[in-house]
C-alpha positions as CSV (number, residue, x, y, z in Angstrom):
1,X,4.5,-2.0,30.6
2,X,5.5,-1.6,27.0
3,X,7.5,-4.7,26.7
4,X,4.5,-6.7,28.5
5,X,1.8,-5.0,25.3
6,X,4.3,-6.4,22.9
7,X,4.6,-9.8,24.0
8,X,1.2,-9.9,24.6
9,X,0.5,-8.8,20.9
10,X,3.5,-11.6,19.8
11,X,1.7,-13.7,21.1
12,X,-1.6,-13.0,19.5
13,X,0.5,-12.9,15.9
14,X,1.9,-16.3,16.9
15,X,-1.2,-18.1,17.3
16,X,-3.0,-16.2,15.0
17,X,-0.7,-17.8,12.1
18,X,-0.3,-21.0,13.6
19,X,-4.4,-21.5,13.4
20,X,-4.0,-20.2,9.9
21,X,-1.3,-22.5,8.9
22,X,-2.5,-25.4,10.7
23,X,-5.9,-25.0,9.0
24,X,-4.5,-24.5,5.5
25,X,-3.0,-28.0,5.7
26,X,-6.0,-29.7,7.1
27,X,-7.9,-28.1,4.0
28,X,-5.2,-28.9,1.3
29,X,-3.1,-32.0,2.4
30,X,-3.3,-35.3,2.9
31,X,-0.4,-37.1,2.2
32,X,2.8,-37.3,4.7
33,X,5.0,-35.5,1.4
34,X,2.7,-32.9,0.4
35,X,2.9,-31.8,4.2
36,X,6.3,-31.8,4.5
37,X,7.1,-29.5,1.1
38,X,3.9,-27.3,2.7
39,X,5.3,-27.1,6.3
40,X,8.9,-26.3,4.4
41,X,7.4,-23.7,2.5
42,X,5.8,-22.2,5.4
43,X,9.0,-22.3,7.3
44,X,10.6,-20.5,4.7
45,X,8.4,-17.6,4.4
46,X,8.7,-17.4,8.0
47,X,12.3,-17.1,7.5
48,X,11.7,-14.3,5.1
49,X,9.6,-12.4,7.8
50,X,12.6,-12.7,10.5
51,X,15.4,-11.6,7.8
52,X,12.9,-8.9,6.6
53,X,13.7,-7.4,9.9
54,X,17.3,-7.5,9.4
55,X,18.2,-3.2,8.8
56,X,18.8,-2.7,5.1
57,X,22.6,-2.1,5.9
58,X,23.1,-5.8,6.9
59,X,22.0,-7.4,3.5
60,X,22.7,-6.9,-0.1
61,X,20.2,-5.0,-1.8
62,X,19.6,-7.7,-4.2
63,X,18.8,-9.9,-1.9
64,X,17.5,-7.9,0.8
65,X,14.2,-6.9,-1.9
66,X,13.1,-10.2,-2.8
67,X,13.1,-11.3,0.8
68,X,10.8,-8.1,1.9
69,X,8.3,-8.3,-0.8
70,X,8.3,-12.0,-0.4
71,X,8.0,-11.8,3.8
72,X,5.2,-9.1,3.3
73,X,3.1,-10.6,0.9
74,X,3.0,-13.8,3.2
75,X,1.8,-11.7,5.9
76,X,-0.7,-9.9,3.7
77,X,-2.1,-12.8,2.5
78,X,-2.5,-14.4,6.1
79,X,-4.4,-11.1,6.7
80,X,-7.1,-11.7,4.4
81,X,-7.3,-15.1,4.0
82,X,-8.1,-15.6,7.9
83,X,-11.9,-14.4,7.7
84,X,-12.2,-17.7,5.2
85,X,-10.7,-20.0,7.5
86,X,-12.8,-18.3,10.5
87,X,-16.1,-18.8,8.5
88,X,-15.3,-22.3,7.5
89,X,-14.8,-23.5,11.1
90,X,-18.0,-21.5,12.4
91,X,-19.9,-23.4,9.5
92,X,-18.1,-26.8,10.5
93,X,-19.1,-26.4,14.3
94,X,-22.9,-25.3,13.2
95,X,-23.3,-28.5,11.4
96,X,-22.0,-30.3,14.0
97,X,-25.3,-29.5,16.1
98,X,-27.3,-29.5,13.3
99,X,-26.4,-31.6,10.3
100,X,-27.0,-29.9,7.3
101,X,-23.8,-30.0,4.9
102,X,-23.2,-33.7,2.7
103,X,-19.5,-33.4,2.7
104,X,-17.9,-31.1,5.6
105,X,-14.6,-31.6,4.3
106,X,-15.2,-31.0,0.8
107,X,-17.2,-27.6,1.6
108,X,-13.7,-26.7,3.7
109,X,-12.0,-27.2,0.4
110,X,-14.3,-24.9,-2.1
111,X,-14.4,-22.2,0.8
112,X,-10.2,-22.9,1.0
113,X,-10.2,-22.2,-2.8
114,X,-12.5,-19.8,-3.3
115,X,-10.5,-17.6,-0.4
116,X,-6.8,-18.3,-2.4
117,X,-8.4,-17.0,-5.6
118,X,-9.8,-14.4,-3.9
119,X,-7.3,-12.8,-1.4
120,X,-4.8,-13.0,-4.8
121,X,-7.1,-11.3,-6.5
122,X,-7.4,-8.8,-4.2
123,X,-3.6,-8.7,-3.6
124,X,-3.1,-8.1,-7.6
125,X,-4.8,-5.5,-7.3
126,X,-3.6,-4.1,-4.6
127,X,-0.7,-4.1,-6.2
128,X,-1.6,-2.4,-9.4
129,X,-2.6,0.1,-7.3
130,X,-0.1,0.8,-5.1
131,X,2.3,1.1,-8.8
132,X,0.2,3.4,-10.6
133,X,0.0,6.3,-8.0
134,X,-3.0,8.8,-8.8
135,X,-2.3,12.8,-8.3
136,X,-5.1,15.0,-6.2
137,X,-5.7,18.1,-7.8
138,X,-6.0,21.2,-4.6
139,X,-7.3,24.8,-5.2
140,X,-6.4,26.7,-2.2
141,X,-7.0,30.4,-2.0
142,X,-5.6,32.1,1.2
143,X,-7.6,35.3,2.7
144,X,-4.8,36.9,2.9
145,X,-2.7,39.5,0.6
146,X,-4.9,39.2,-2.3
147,X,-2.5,40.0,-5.3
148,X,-4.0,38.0,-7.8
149,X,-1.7,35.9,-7.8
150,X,-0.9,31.8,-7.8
151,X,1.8,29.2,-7.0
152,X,1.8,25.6,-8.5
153,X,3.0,23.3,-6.1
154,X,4.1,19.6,-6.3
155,X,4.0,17.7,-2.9
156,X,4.4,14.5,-1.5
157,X,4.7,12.4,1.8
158,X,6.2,9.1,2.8
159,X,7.6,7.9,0.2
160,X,10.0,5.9,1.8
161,X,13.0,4.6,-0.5
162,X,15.4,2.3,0.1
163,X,15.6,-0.9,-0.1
164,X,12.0,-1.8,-1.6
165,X,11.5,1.5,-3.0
166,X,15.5,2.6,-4.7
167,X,16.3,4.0,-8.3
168,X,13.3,2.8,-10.8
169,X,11.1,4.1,-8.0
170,X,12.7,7.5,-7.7
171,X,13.4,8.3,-10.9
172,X,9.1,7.7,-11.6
173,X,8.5,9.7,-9.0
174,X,10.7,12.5,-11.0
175,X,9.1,12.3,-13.8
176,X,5.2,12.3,-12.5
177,X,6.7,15.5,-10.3
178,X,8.5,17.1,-13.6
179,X,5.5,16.3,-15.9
180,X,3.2,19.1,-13.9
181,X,6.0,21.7,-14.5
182,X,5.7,22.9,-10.7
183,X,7.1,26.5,-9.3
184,X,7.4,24.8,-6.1
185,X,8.1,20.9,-4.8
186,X,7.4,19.8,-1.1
187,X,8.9,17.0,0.6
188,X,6.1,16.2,3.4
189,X,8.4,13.7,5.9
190,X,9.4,10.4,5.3
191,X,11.3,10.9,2.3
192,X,14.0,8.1,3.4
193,X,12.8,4.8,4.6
194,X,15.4,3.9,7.2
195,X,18.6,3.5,6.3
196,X,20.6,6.8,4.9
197,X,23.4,3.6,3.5
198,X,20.6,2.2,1.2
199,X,19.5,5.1,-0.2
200,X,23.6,6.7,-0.7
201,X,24.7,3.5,-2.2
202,X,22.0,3.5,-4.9
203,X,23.1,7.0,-5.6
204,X,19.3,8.3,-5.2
205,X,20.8,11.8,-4.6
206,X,21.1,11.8,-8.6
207,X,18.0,10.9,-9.2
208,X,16.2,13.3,-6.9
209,X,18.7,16.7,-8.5
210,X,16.2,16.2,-11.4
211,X,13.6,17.5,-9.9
212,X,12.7,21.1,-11.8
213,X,10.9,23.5,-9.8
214,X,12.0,26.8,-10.4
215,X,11.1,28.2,-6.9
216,X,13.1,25.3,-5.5
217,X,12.6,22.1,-3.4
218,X,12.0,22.0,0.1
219,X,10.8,19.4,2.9
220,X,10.6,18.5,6.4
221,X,11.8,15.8,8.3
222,X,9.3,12.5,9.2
223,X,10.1,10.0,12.2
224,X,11.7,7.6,10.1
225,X,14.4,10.6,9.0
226,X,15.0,9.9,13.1
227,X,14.9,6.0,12.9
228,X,17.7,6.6,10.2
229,X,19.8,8.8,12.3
230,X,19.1,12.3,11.4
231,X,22.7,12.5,11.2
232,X,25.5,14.6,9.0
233,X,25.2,11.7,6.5
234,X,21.7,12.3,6.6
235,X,21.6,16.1,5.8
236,X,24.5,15.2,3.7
237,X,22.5,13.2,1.3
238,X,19.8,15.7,1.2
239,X,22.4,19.1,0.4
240,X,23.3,16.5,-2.9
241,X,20.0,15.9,-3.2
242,X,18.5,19.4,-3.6
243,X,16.5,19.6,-1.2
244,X,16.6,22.2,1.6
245,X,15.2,20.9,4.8
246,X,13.4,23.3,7.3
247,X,13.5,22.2,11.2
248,X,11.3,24.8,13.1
249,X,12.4,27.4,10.4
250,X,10.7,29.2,7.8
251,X,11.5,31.2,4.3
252,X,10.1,33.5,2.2
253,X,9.5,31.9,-1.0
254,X,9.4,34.8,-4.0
255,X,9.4,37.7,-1.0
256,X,5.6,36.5,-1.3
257,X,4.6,33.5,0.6
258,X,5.7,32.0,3.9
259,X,6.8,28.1,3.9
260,X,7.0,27.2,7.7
261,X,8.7,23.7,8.0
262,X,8.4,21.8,11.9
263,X,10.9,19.4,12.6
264,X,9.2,15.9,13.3
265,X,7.0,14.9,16.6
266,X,9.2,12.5,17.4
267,X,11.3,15.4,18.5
268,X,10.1,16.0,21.7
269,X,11.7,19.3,22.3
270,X,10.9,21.0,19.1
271,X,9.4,24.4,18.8
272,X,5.9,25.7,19.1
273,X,4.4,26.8,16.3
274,X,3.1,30.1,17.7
275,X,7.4,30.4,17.6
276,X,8.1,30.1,14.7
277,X,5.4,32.4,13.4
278,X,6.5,35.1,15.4
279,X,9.1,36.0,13.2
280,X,6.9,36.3,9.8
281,X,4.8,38.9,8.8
282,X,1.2,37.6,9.3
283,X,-0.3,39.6,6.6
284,X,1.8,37.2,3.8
285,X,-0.1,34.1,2.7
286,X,1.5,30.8,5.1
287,X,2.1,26.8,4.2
288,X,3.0,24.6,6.7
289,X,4.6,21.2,6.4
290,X,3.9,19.1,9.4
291,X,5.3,15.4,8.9
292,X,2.1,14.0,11.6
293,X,-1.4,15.4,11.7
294,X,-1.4,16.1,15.1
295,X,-3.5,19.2,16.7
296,X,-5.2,20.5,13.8
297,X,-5.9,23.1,15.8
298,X,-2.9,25.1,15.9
299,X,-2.0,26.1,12.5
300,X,-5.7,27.5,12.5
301,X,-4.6,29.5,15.6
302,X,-1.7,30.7,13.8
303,X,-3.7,31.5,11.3
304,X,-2.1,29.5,8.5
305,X,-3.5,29.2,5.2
306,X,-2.5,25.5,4.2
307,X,-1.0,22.8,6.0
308,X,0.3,19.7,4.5
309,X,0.9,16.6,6.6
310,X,1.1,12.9,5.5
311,X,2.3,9.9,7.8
312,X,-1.0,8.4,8.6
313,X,-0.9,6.2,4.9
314,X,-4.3,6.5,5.3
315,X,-3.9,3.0,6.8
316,X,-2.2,1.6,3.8
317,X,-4.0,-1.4,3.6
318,X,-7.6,-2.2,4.8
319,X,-8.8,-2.3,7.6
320,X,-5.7,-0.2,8.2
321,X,-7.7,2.9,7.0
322,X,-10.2,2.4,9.8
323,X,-7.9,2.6,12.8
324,X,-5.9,5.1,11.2
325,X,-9.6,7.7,11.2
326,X,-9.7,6.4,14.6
327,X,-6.7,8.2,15.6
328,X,-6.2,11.1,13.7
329,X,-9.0,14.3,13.3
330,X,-7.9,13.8,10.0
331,X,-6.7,10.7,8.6
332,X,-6.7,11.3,4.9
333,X,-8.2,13.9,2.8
334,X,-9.0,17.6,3.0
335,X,-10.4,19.5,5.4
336,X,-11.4,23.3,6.3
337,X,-10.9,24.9,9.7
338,X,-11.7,28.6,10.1
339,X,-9.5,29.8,7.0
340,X,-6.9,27.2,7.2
341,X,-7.0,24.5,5.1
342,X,-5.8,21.2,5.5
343,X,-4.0,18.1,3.5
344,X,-3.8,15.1,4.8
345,X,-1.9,12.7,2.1
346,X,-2.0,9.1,2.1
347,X,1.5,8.8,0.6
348,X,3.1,8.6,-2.8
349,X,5.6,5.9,-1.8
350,X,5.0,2.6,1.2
351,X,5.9,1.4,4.0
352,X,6.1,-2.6,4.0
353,X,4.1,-4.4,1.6
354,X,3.7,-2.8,-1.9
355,X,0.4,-2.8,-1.5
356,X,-2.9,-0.5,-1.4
357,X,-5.9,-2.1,-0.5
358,X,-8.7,0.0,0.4
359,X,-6.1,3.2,0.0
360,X,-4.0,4.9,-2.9
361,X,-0.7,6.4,-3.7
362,X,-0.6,9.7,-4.5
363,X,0.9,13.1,-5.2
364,X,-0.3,16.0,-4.7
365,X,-0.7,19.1,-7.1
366,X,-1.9,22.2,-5.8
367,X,-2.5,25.3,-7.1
368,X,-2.2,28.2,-4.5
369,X,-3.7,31.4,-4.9
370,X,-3.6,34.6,-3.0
């Protein structure tokens, strides 16, 4: 059944783009030569798409990034430049029946045009946006213990380095998470893109021990930790990293406050929650990570204070966001259940395209009291 939903979605992408591509030259080209350098462009950035799905172990880094963003942006732009196309031929058939356009071909052209300036535009700024990441300010107080008493925390989800996303990336990221002067950094899932290789030879290990957070750094594994391996090399690069993983384990950060870490969904056979709380105290204040928003409900029947979850990316790119609400209780965003209170981030680094359209990268900065 599975392989017969993917071909039938292939097959949907195929002649999707073909109509796209096959109406872009009717719009733009005439001549037999500014055809063929079209047609040899196109085939070229469908080239890019196929090696773009080449694992990042197979090609040189330096080659292997141009190719991506270059495959990516193609498909972005086909994306958003389809509704123009769509429009132009429901206009065209219209007048067909009822004559009421001078020039049919010309208006094809100004619609053509006035879609490439505008899906650029929007892809600029999608762009922009995805590189200049904002930070969500959260002020979570738990019911429970009440000392007076607060942790700052630093976290962040998906951010997904390797071969898009390597050294200039990580090392921002360092600096946005050291410029708050956290107690505490969490790693949300999703920390490695998919490829443990990419991320070892780039040395990103170094990068990632200059994070300062006195209280230490912790995180959980995401499914793409598994579509990496979640091997020795794996846990390997995280130990040099400095950051201490938690699979259906828990500590006691300052004798204080519970941080509960699940391993990934994609792990069919890990632990239930109600497990792993049974061996904490459950008068101490409680953060869970959780790599997928699934089942709100059970960290409010554990009675956890805040969970933090990413993977969703809010739908990176619209109308992403929409079928990503569709799915999930909560997509993006906060939310309140009972006492326990609930992050859902979007995601400081990307999957794919650099892109957020409709979305935002973020970080998140929370200041815990209890």
């Amino acid at each position: 059944m599975r392989i017969i939903i993917s071909f039938i979605i292939f097959a949907i992408l195929i002649a999707w783009g073909t109509y796209v591509v096959v109406r872009s030259e009717q719009t733009f080209f005439r001549s037999a030569k500014s055809k063929m350098v079209f047609r040899t462009v196109i085939i070229l950035l469908i080239l890019s798409v196929i090696l773009g799905t080449i694992p990042d172990n197979h090609l040189p880094i330096a080659i292997a990034k141009p190719i991506r963003f270059a495959s990516f942006s193609f498909l972005i732009f086909m994306l958003y430049y389809f509704p123009f196309v769509v429009i132009t031929d429901i206009v065209r058939a219209i007048n067909k029946r009822h004559p009421f356009l001078q020039n049919p071909q010309k208006f094809r052209f100004r619609v053509g045009v006035i879609g490439i300036i505008a899906v650029t535009s929007i892809m600029i700024v999608g762009n922009y946006r995805f590189n200049h990441p904002t930070k969500v300010y959260l002020d979570i107080e738990s019911t429970k213990s009440k000392q007076g008493k607060e942790l700052k925390i630093v976290a962040l989800s998906d951010v997904h380095l390797g071969i898009s996303l390597g050294e200039k990336a990580a090392k921002k990221y360092v600096n946005m998470i050291n410029a708050e002067k956290p107690d505490l950094v969490l790693f949300v899932g999703d920390l490695i893109d998919h490829s443990v290789p990419v991320v070892v030879q780039q040395n990103l290990d170094q990068q990632l021990r200059q994070i300062s957070a006195p209280l230490g750094v912790y995180g959980v594994l995401g499914n793409h930790e598994y579509f990496a391996g979640a091997g020795d090399d794996l846990f390997d690069f995280y130990r040099k990293s400095g950051i201490v993983i938690l699979r259906d384990t828990s500590v006691l950060i300052n004798d204080e406050v519970y941080l509960v870490g699940r391993d990934d969904a994609f792990n069919q056979h890990r632990k239930a929650l109600r497990q792993l709380m049974q061996s904490t105290d459950s008068s101490k204040p409680s953060i869970l990570l959780d790599h997928q928003p699934n089942h709100l409900r059970d960290a409010e029947e554990n009675n956890i204070d805040l969970q933090l979850s990413g993977h969703t990316h809010d739908g990176q790119v619209y109308p992403g966001n929409l079928i990503a609400a569709a799915m999930f209780e909560l997509s993006h965003g906060y939310k309140i259940k009972g006492n326990t209170h609930y992050y859902v981030s979007s995601g400081l680094g990307i999957w794919g395209p650099l892109y957020r359209i409709g979305t935002q990268s973020e970080l998140m900065v929370i200041r815990f009291r209890y």
